[in-house]
Kinemage of the C-alpha trace (Angstrom):
@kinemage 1
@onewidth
@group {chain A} dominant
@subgroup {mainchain}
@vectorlist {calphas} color= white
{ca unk a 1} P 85.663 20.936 -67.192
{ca unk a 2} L 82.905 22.724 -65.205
{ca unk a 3} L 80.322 20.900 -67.612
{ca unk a 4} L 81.950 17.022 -66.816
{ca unk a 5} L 81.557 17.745 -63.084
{ca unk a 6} L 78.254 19.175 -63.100
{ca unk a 7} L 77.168 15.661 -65.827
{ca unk a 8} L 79.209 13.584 -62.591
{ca unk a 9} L 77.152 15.146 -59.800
{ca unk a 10} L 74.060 14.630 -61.833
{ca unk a 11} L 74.700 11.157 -62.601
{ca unk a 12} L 75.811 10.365 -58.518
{ca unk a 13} L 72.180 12.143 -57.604
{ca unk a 14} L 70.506 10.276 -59.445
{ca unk a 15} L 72.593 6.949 -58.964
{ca unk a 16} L 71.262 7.913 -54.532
{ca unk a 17} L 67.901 8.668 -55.910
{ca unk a 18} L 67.316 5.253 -57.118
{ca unk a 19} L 68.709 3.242 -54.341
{ca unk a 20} L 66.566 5.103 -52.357
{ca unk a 21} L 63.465 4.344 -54.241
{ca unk a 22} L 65.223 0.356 -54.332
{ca unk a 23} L 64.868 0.845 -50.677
{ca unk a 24} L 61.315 2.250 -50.247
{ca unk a 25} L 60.206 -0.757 -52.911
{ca unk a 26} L 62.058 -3.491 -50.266
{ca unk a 27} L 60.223 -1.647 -47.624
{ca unk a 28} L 56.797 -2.181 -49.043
{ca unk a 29} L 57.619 -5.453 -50.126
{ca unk a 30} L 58.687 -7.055 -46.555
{ca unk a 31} L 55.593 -5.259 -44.777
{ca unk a 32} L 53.217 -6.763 -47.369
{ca unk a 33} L 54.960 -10.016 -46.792
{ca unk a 34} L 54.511 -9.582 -43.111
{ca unk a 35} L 50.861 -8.892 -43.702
{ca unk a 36} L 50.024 -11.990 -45.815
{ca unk a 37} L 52.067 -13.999 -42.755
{ca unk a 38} L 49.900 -12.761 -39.738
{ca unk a 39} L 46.552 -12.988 -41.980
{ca unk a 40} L 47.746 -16.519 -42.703
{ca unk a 41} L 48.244 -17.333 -38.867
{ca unk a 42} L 45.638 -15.847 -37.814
{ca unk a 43} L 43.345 -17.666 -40.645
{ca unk a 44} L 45.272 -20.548 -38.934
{ca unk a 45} L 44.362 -19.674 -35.056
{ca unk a 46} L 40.720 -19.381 -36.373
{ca unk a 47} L 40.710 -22.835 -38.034
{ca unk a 48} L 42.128 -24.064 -34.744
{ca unk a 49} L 39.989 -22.853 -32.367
{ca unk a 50} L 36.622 -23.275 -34.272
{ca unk a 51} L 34.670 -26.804 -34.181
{ca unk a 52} L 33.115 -28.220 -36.794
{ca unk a 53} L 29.562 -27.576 -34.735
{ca unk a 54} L 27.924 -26.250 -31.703
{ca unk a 55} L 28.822 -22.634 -29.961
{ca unk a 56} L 32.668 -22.679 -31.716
{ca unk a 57} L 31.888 -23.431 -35.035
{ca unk a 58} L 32.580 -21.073 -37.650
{ca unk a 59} L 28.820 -20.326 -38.441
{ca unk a 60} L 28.375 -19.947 -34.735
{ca unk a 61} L 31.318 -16.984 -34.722
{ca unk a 62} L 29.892 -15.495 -37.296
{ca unk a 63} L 26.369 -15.149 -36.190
{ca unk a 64} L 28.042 -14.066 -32.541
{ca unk a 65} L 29.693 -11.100 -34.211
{ca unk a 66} L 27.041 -9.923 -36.534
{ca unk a 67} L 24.887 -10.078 -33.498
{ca unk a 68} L 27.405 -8.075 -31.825
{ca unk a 69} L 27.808 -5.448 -34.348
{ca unk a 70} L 24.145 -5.001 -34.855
{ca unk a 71} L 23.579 -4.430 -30.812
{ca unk a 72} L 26.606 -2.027 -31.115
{ca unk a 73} L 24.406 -0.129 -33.984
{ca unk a 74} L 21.648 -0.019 -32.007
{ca unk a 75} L 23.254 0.993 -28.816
{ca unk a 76} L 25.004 4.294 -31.195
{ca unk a 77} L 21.358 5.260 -32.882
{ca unk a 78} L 19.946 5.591 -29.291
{ca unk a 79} L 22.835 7.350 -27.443
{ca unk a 80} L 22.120 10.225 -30.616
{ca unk a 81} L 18.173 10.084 -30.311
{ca unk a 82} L 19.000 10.961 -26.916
{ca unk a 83} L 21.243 13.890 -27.902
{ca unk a 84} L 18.779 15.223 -30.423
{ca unk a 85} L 15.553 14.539 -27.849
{ca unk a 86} L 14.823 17.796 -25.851
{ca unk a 87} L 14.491 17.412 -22.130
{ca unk a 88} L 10.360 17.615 -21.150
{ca unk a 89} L 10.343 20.085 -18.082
{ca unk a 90} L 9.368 17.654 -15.272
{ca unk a 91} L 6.698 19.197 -12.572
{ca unk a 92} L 7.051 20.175 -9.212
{ca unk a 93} L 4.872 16.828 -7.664
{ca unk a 94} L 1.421 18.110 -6.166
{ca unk a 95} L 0.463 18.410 -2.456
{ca unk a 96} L -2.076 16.330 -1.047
{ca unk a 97} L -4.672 18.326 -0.804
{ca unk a 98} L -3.885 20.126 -3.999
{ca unk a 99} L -4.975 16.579 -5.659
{ca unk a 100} L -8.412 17.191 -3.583
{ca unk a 101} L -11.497 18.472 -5.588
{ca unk a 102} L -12.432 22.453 -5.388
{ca unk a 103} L -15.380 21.909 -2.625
{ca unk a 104} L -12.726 19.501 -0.103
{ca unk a 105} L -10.244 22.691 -0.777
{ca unk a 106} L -12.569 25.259 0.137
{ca unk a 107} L -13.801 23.413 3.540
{ca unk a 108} L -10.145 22.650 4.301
{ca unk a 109} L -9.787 25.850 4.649
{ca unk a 110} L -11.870 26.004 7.602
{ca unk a 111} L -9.630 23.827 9.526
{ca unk a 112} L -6.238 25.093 11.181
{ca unk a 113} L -3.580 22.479 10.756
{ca unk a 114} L -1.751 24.252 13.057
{ca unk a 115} L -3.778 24.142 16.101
{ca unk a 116} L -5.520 21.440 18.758
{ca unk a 117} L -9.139 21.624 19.075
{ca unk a 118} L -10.988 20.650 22.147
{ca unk a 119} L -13.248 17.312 21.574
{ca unk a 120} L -16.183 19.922 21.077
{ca unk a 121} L -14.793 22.154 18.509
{ca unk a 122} L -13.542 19.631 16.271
{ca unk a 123} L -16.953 17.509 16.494
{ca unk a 124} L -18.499 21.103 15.449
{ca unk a 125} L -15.993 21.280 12.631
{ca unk a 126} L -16.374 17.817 11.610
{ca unk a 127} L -20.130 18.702 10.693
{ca unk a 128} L -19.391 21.720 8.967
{ca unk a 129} L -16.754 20.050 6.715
{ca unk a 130} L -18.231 16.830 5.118
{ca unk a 131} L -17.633 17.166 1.434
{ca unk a 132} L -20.044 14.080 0.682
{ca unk a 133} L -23.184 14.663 -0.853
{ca unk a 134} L -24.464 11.777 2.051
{ca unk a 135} L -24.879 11.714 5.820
{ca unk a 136} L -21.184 10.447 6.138
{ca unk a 137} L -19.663 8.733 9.308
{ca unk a 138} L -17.659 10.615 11.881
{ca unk a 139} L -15.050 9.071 12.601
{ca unk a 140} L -12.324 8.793 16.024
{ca unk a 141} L -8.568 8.089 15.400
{ca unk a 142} L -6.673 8.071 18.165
{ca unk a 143} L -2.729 6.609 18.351
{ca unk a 144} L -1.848 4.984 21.886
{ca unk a 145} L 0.945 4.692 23.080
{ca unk a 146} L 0.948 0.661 23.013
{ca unk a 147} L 2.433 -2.521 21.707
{ca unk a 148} L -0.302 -4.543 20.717
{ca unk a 149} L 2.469 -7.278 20.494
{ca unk a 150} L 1.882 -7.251 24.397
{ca unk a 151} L -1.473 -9.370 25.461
{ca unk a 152} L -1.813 -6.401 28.080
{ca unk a 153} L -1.453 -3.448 25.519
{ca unk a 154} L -3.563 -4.983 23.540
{ca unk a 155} L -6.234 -2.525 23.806
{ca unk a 156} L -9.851 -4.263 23.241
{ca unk a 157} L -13.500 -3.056 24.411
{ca unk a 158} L -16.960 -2.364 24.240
{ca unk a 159} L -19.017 0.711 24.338
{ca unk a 160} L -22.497 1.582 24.227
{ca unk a 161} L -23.087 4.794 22.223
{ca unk a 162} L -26.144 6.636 23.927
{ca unk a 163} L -27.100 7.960 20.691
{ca unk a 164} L -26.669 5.049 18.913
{ca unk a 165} L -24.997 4.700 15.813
{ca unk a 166} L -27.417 5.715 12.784
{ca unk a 167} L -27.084 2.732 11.300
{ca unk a 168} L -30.148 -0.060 10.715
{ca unk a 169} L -28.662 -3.262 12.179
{ca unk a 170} L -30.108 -6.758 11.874
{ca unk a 171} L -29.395 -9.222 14.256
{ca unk a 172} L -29.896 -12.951 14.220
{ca unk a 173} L -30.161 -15.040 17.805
{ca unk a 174} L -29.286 -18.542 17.520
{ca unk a 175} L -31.251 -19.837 21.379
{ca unk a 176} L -33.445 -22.889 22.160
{ca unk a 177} L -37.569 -21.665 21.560
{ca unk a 178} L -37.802 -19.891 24.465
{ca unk a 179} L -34.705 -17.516 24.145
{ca unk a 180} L -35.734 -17.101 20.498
{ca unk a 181} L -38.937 -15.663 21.643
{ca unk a 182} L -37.256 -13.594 24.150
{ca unk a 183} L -35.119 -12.445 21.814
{ca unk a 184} L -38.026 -11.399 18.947
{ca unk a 185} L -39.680 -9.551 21.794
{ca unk a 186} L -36.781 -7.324 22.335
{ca unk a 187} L -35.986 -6.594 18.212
{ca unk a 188} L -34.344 -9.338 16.527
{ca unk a 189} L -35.051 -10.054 13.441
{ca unk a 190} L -33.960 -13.837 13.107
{ca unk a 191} L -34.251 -15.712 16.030
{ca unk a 192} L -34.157 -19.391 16.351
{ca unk a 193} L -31.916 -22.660 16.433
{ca unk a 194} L -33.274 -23.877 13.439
{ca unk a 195} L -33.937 -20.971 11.668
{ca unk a 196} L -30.280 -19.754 11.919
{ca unk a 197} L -29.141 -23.148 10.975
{ca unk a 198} L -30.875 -23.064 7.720
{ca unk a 199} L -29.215 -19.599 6.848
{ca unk a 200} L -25.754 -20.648 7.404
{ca unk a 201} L -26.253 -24.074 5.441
{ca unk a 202} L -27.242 -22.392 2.484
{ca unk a 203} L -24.107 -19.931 3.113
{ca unk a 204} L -26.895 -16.686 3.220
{ca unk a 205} L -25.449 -13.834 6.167
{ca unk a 206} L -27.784 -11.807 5.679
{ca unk a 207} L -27.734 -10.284 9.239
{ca unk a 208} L -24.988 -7.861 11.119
{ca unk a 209} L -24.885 -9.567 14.194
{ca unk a 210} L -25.029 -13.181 15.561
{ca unk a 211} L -26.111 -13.425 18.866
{ca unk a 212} L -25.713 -16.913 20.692
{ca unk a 213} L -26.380 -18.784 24.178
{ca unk a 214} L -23.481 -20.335 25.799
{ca unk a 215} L -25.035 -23.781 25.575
{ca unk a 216} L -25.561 -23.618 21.745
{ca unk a 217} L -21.905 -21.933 20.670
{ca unk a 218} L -20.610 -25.828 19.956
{ca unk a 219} L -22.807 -26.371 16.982
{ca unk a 220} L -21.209 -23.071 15.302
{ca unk a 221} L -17.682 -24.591 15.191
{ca unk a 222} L -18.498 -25.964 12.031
{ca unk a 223} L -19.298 -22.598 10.718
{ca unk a 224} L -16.536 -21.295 12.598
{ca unk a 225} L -14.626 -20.666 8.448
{ca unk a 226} L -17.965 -18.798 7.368
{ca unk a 227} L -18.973 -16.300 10.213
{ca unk a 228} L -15.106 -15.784 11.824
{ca unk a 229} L -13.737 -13.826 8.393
{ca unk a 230} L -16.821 -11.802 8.591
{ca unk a 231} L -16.946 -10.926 11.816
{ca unk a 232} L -19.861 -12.576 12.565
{ca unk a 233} L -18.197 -15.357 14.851
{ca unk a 234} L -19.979 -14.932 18.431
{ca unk a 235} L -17.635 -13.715 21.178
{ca unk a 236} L -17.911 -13.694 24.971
{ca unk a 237} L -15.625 -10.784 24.972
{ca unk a 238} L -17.296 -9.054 22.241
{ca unk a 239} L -20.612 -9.437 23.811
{ca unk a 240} L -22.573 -11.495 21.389
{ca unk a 241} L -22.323 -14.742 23.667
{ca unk a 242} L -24.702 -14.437 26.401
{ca unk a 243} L -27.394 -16.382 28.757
{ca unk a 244} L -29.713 -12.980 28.627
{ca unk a 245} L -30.193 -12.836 25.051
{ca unk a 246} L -32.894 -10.616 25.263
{ca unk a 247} L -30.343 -7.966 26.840
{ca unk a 248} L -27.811 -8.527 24.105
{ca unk a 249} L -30.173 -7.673 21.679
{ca unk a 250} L -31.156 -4.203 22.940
{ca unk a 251} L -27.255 -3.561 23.653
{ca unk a 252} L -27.053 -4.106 20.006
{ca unk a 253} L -29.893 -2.362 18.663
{ca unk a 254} L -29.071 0.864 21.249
{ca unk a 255} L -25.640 1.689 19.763
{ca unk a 256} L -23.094 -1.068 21.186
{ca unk a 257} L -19.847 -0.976 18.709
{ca unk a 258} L -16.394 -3.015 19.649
{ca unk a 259} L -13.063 -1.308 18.693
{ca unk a 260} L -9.568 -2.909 19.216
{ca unk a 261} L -6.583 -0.941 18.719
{ca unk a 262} L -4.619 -2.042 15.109
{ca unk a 263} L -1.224 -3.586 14.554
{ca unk a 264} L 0.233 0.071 14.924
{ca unk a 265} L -1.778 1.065 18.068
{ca unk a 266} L -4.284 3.071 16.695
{ca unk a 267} L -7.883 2.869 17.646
{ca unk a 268} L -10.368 3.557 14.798
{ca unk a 269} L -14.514 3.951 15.360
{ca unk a 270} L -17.598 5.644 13.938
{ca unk a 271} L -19.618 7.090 16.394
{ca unk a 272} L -22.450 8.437 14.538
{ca unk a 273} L -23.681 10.265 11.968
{ca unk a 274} L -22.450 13.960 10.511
{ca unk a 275} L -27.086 14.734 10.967
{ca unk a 276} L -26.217 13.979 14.902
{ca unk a 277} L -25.342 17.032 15.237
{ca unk a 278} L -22.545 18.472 17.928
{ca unk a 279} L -24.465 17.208 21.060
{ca unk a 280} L -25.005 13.612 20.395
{ca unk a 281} L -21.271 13.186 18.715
{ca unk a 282} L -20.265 14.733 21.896
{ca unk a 283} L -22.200 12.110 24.258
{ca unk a 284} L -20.936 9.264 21.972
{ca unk a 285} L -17.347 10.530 21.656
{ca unk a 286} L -17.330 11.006 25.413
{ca unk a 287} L -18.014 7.213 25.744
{ca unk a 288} L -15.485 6.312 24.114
{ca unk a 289} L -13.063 8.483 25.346
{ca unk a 290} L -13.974 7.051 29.158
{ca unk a 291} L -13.852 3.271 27.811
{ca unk a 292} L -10.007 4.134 26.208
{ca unk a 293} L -9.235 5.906 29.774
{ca unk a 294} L -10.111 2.866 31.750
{ca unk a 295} L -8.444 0.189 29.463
{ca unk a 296} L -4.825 1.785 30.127
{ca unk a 297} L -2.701 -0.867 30.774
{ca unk a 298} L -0.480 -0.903 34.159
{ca unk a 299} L 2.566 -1.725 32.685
{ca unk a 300} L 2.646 1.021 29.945
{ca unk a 301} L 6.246 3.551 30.231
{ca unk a 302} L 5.578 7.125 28.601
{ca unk a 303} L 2.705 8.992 26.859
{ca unk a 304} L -0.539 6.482 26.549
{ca unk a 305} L -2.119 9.090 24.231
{ca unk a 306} L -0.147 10.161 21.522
{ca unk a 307} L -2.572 11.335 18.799
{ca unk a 308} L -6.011 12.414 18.710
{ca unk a 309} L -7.916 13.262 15.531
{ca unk a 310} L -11.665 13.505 14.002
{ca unk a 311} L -12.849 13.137 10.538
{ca unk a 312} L -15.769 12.383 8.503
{ca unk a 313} L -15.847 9.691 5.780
{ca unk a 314} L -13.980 11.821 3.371
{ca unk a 315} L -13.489 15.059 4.842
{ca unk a 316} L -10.332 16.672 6.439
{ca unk a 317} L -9.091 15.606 9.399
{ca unk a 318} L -8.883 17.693 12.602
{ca unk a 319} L -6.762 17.323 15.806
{ca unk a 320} L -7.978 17.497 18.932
{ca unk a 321} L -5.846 18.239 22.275
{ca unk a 322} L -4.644 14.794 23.981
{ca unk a 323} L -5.745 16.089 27.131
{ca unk a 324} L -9.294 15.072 26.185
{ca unk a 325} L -8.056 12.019 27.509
């Protein structure tokens, strides 16, 4: 008896145990069904929205994707070069004088950063602390207080240095025979209507300074292109158009320089030579320092002097007290 019931529950487990494996089969059977559906609508869909040609065309998706894929391959070798790269330790940036050579260093360390010199000590300084292996320029830069927008903040002069300027200048005077030879008698070294004429036709300005009579400045507005980017353009205000050319000449030869201040208000001029020496800087600097004095405009609010600072050509630069001025 015990024997038939144990063969009965046997046979039921069994009998549950395939059903449920009937089940499981039925299971797999719809979902792979399902899966051949969807793959066929979406084969479908595809056929649909491709065109035979141009940008949806099935050749076109294709391409779109592999291009796709490789840019995604790319993109993943990168971001891991980038993991395995080590970071370079980046420098702190250098100073500038740090970028300077050893010999600028050395006579920068003369001058105190800190401190305002009087006009005197820092034309001394200026001497001593020319790095350049030739008789550089020393140099004035000194911010105004202006608006050079403003016709009467538009700093603009003339100064005679008394020591001159150490440089060689050759000046042309363009004046009827007897101005030329007024103008040869007191240094020039081209004088002449004609003379000057034949220079600028051929295009040759070969001279530093073009010196004209007021009666002969309306044959130059041809050349007005050639001489005006240069410089060279004569200027009543600039001192180069004048009846006394003889006078010009010698202004010229003894040291006369123009300055004007720049779009940000800053004057800049040479006045002479580090082999001056102190005393002759001095006399020139003091020029100029008088000439900036008088051309303070009226109208000017606050500080007219708000920088003051000497240099050489490539040395260091030194500032000097604004009450120099």
């Amino acid at each position: 008896m015990a024997e038939a019931k144990k063969a009965s529950k046997k046979a039921k487990n069994e009998a549950e145990k395939l059903e449920e494996i009937k089940a499981t089969e039925a299971k797999i059977v719809e979902k792979e069904a399902a899966e051949i559906v969807e793959e066929a609508a979406v084969e479908e869909r595809t056929e649909k929205t491709t065109a035979k040609a141009g940008k949806r065309s099935a050749k076109a998706v294709m391409e779109s994707e592999a291009k796709q894929a490789k840019e995604a391959r790319k993109a993943a070798k990168s971001e891991e070069k980038a993991k395995e790269k080590p970071k370079q330790k980046q420098n702190p940036p250098k100073s500038q004088l740090e970028r300077k050579g050893k010999n600028y260093r050395k006579l920068a360390e003369l001058v105190d950063n800190t401190k305002e010199y009087t006009l005197n000590e820092a034309l001394d300084l200026a001497t001593k602390t020319n790095p350049a292996k030739f008789d550089a320029t020393v140099e004035l830069h000194i911010r105004l207080g202006v608006d050079p927008r403003h016709a009467d903040q538009n700093i603009r002069d003339i100064v005679v240095l008394p020591a001159g300027t150490g440089k060689t200048v050759k000046i042309a005077v363009f004046a009827d025979a007897e101005g030329a030879e007024a103008a040869k008698k007191a240094g020039a070294d081209i004088a002449g209507e004609e003379a000057v004429l034949a220079l600028l036709e051929k295009g040759n300005l070969d001279f530093d300074v073009l010196i004209s009579t007021p009666q002969l400045m309306a044959k130059l507005g041809k050349y007005a292109r050639v001489l005006g980017p240069k410089g060279l353009m004569p200027n009543p205000k600039s001192g180069t158009v004048a009846p006394d050319v003889a006078k010009a000449v010698q202004e010229a030869k003894a040291g006369r320089v123009e300055y004007r201040v720049d779009s940000t208000g800053i004057v800049h001029l040479g006045i002479g030579k580090v082999s001056f020496g102190k005393d002759k800087l001095s006399q020139n600097a003091k020029a100029v320092v008088s000439s900036i004095k008088a051309a303070k405009p009226s109208s000017l609010k606050g500080a007219y002097v708000k920088g003051f600072f000497v240099t050489t050509s490539m040395g260091p630069s030194i500032q000097v007290q604004t009450s120099e001025i």
